[in-house]
PARO-590755 format. One record per residue (C-alpha): y, z, x; residue in one letter. Coordinates in steps of 0.25 Angstrom, whole numbers, padded with zeros to 4 digits, always signed. Each point is the difference from the previous one (the first is absolute). Layout:
BEGIN
YZXA;...
***
This chain:
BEGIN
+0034-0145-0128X;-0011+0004+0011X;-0004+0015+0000X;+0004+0009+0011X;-0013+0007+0004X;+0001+0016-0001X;+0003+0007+0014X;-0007+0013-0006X;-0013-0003+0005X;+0003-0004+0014X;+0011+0013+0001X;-0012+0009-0004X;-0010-0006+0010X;+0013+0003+0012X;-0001+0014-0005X;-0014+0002+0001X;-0003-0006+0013X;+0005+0012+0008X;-0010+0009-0007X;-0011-0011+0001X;+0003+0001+0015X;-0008+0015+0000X;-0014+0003-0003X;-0002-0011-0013X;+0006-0011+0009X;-0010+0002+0010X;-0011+0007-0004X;+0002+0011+0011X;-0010+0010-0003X;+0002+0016+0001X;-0006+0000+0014X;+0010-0011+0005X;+0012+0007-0007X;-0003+0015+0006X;-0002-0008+0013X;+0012-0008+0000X;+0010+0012-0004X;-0007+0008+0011X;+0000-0011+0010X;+0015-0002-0003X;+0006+0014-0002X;-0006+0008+0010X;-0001-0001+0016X;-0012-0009+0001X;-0007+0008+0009X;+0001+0011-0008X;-0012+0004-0008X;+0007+0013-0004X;+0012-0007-0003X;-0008-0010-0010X;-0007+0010-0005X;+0012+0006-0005X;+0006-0011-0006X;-0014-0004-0008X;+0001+0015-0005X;+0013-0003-0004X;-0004-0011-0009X;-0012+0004-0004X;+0008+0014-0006X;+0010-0009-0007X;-0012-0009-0008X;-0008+0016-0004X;+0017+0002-0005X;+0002-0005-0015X;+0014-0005+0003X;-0005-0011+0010X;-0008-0014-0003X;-0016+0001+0001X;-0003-0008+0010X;+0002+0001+0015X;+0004-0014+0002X;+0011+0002-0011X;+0004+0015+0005X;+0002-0007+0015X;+0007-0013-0008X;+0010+0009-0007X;+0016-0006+0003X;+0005+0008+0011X;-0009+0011+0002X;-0006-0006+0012X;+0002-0010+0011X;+0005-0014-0005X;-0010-0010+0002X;-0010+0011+0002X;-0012-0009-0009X;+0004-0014+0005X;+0005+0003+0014X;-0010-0006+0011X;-0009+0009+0006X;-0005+0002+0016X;-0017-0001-0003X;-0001+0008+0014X;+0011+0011-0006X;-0006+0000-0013X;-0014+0005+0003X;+0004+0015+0001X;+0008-0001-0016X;-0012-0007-0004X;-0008+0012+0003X;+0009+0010-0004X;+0001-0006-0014X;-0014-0001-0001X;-0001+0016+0003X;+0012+0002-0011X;-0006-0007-0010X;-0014+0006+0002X;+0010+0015-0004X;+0005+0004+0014X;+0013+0005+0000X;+0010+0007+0011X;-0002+0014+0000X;+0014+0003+0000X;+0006-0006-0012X;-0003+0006-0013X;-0001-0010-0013X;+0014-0001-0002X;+0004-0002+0013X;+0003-0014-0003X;+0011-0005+0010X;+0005-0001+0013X;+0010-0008+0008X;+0003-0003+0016X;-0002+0011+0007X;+0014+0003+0007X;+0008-0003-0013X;+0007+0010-0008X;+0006+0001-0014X;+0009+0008-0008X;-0011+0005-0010X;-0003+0015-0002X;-0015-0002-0008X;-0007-0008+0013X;-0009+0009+0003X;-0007-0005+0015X;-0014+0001+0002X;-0005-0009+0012X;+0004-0008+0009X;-0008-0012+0005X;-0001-0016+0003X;+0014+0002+0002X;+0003+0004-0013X;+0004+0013-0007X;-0008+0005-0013X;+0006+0009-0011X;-0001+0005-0013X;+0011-0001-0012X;+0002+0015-0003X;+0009+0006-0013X;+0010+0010+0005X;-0008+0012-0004X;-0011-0006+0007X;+0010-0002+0013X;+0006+0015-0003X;-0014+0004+0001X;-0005-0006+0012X;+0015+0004+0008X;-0003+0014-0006X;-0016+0000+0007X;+0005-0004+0012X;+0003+0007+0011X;+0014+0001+0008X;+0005+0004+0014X;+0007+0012-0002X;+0007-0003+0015X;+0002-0012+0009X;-0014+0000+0008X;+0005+0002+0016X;-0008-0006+0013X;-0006+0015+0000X;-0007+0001-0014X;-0003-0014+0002X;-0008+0004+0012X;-0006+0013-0006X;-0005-0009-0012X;-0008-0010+0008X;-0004+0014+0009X;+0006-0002+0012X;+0010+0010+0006X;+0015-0005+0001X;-0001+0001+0015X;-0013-0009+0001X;+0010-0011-0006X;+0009-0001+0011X;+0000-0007+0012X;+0010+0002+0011X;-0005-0010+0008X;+0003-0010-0012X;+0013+0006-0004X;+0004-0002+0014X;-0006-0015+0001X;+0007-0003-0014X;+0015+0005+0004X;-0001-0009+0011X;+0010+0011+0010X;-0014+0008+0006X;+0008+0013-0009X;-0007+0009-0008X;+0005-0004-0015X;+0006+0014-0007X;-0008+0007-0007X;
***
């Protein structure tokens, strides 16, 4: 009776190849991977933006609970763009995340996210979380930090509140003009279309 040859091996190597398909499969170096996620999760004009984003992946390598290279932190399932290491890339668009990842690699880092600020997500977006602590808002993304709930009570306590709904007059008085400075009669006429003075 003629052997039936094992499928083991062949079901092994269709497992592996997604994780071939990062960094190992292609020999993408750290540069290529910083430049890539940059290139792909930020506006692409945005040197702030990509900044961000490499400070970002560059906190989560310094953190003990991520993997130890950038091309693996940036290859991680689901925590960046799909396709982000194998998707084609503009040459003419990729000179400026080229650069950037060259001064992220050389120890530059956003000066407004802290080494656990480690995420961020489409600026715009919202979600029902009560530990995202926002820091920056760049490339089109919004930055935070993941807070504990003291470190949340904390923060709400430190921060300053409104005691009362600011009004057209303290607005005024704040940016140091007087409330009468701010109206125009002549454009409250032109804006009521009728040629009448609006009520005060």
């Amino acid at each position: 009776m003629p052997s039936i040859p094992s499928l083991r091996p062949a079901l092994v190597l269709a497992a592996a190849l997604p994780l071939l398909a990062g960094c190992a499969g292609s020999q993408l170096t750290d540069h290529d991977c910083m430049a890539r996620v940059m290139y792909f999760e930020s506006n692409r004009s945005s040197p702030d933006g990509m900044l961000a984003v490499g400070t970002t992946v560059m906190n989560r390598l310094d953190n003990p609970k991520y993997p130890k290279s950038v091309c693996e932190v940036v290859g991680q399932r689901n925590q960046f763009a799909p396709g982000v290491l194998d998707r084609p890339v503009n040459p003419r668009e990729a000179a400026l995340s080229s650069r950037m990842a060259d001064k992220v690699l050389s120890g530059e880092r956003h000066p407004q996210l802290p080494p656990n600020a480690m995420f961020f997500h489409t600026a715009g977006l919202t979600f029902p979380y009560t530990n995202m602590h926002y820091l920056l808002v760049a490339g089109g993304n919004a930055f935070y930090e993941k807070l504990g709930r003291a470190e949340m009570a904390a923060l709400a306590r430190a921060t300053p509140r409104p005691t009362e709904a600011a009004s057209p007059r303290q607005d005024a008085a704040e940016a140091g003009q007087s409330y009468a400075s701010t109206f125009d009669p002549a454009a409250a006429d032109a804006a009521s279309g009728d040629g009448e003075a609006a009520p005060e």
